[in-house]
N, C-alpha and C positions, 0 to 999 in steps of 0.2 A: 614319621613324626606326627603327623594329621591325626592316626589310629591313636596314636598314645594321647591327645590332648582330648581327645573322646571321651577315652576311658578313665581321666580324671575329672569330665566334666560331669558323667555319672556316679562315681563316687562323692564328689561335692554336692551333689544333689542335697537340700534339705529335708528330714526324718518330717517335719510339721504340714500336715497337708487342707487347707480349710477346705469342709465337706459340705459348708449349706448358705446360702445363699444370705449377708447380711441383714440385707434388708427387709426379709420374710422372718429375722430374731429377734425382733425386738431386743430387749437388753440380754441377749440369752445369744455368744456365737460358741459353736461346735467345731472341732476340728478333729483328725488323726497325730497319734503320737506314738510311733513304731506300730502301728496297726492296732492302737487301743482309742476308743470312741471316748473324747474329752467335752465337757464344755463349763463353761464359764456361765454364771451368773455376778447382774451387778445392779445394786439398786442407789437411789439417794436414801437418803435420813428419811425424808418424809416417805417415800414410796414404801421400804422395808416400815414402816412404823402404822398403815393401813394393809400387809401383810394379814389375816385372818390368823394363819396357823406357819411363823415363819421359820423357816428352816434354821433347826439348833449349832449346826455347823458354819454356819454365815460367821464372817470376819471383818468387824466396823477397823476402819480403816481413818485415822484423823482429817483427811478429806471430805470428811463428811459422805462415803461411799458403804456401803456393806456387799462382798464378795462372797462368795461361793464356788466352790470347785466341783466338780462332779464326775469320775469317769468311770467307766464300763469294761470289767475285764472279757 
């Protein structure tokens, strides 16, 4: 019985695995997502709006946030 609660506790394993260290991202975390390099950007209103050249694909968000998604195949 021992063996088999094992082997479903590695099957429950979750696929999301954070690779970098929060505190060294600034508004920028990284993770894995089935073995593909993801990461997140997120600014405020004023932050994206002192952007020089801001990315076309960002997502204002009524929160007053703008996101970005970014991942690596």
């Amino acid at each position: 019985m021992l063996q088999a609660r094992r082997m479903h506790a590695v099957q429950a394993s979750p696929s999301l695995r954070l690779v970098c260290d929060p505190e060294m991202s600034g508004h920028i975390r990284h993770w894995l997502i089935n073995g593909y390099m993801a990461a997140i950007q997120c600014w405020t209103d004023a932050e994206f709006r002192q952007i020089v050249n801001p990315p076309a694909d960002a997502i204002h968000y009524p929160e007053g946030v703008w996101i970005r998604l970014d991942w690596q195949p």
